[in-house]
C-alpha positions, 0 to 999 in steps of 0.5 A: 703914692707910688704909681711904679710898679716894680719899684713899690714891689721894691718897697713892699718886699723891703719892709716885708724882709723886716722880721716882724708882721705887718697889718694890711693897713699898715702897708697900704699906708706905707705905700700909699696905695689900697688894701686890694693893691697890697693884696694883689702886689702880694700875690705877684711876690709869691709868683716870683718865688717869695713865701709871703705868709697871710694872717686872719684878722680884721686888718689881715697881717703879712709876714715873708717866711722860711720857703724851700729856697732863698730869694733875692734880698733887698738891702738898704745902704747900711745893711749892705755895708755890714755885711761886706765889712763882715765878708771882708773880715772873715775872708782870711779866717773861713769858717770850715765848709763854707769858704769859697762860698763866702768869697762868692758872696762876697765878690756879687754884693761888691759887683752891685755896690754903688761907688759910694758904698765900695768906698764906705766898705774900704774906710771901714776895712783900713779902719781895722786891724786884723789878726795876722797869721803866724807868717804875716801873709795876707790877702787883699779881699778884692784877690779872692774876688776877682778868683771867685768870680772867675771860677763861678763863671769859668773864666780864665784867670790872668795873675802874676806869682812870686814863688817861694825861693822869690821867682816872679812870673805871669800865669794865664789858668783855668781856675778850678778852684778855692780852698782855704786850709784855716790859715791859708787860701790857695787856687786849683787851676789848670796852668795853660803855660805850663800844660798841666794842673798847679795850685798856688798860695793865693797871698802869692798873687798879684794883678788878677785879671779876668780874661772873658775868654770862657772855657770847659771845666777839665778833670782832675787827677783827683776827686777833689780840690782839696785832695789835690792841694793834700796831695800836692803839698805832702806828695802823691803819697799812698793814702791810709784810712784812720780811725780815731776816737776823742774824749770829747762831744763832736761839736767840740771836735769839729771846731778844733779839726779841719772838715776834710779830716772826716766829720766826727761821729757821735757815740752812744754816751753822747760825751765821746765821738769818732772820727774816720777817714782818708788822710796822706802825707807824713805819719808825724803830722797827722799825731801833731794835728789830732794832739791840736784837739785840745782833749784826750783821744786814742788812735784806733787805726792804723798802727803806724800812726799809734806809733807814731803818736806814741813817740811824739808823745814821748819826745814832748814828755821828754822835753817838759821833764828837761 
């Protein structure tokens, strides 16, 4: 019989997050405790915010449904090493949109996991071989941990970075921050040392070091991180909207265009859809980019990415007839 409280509300919840109903009995037996202990250790979870929903019935079955909010989970030892090995896995391969919050979850759960379990989670990391990227960059899972960590609790971050012509140097930042473009990670912060916002290829740094010293968030020059990244990596160029119609559903686009370009629209045959937007940079690499759809599309506006389409297509039918 467990006479502990809080560690049977531990158990009980355990076998609760199990997706199936649970008879009255069944638990109390579980337990080893009564049915009028399971009943009022069930009241004390739904206190403390878990939706657990009671069935009519002789023996009276219990099951923990969807509510407005998530509660704490309560994993067992392989169930917390699946999903570590899974946000190891696809921390260099981000799902559009929820990036940096897969590295925050990621970098909690490996906070809490016992020394035995951290190791289990590595073997399995070193036992797989990943999918490089074209340029062979990679990222040490424990970097872009250590980075959310400190952008969730506003943290100055400490890293040492080697530029692109191989120039080492240590930064001390206010870290803003992550953002991940499909191939590539890269940090928004602010760069004490040099009094003024950067961002920095994340497969660039080594030795992160979370200072503790805590520190006001400041403003960006822009409304957000990645329209700071676009514009840092293309130039502070004039902007232009765009509007573009594909001959595909929008779910096919979506997962064939990055999120920051505008979520495509559905039209009305339910076979086509538009996207709409803000973009900056060279014309060029936006016809590239809208080719990488993988379907037929027609630029709508502005005229000068119609051109500028219109000649790539040209060049590319050139070099297939050659």
């Amino acid at each position: 019989m467990t006479t502990d409280t809080p560690a049977r509300l531990l158990t009980l919840l355990s076998l609760l997050q199990t997706p199936r109903e649970w008879p009255g009995g069944e638990l109390a037996d579980r337990l080893g405790v009564s049915r009028r202990t399971v009943r009022r250790d069930i009241d004390r979870l739904r206190e403390l915010g878990y939706p657990v929903q009671a069935t009519k019935g002789s023996d009276g079955g219990y099951r923990l449904v969807a509510g407005k909010a998530m509660p704490p989970l309560v994993l067992d030892d392989e169930e917390a090493v699946a999903i570590a090995v899974g946000l190891r896995a696809g921390a260099g391969h981000a799902v559009e949109g929820i990036e940096e919050a897969s590295v925050r979850a990621l970098a909690k759960l490996e906070q809490v996991l016992p020394a035995r379990l951290r190791h289990r989670v590595s073997t399995l990391q070193a036992a797989t071989t990943p999918l490089a990227s074209g340029d062979g960059a990679s990222i040490a899972p424990e970097t872009l941990t250590v980075m959310a960590s400190t952008v969730a609790g506003r943290e100055r971050l400490r890293f040492a970075y080697r530029a692109k012509d191989g120039t080492a140097s240590r930064r001390l930042t206010e870290p803003y921050r992550l953002v991940s473009t499909g191939r590539r990670w890269y940090l928004v912060a602010y760069d004490l040392d040099r009094d003024d916002w950067r961002t920095f290829r994340v497969d660039r740094v080594s030795e992160p070091f979370a200072t503790g010293a805590r520190f006001a968030p400041r403003e960006l020059p822009t409304g957000s991180a990645a329209e700071y990244l676009r514009r840092s990596m293309w130039g502070w160029q004039e902007s232009y909207e765009f509007s573009v119609t594909f001959d595909a559903p929008a779910e096919f686009v979506a997962a064939r265009l990055p999120g920051w370009l505008g979520a495509p629209e559905p039209l009305e045959d339910g076979r086509t859809c538009r996207v709409r937007g803000t973009a900056g940079g060279p014309m060029e690499w936006m016809a590239v980019r809208l080719a990488m759809a993988g379907c037929d599309f027609t630029v709508e506006s502005p005229e000068e990415l119609v051109t500028s389409v219109r000649e790539l297509g040209g060049r590319l039918s050139r070099a297939a007839s050659a």
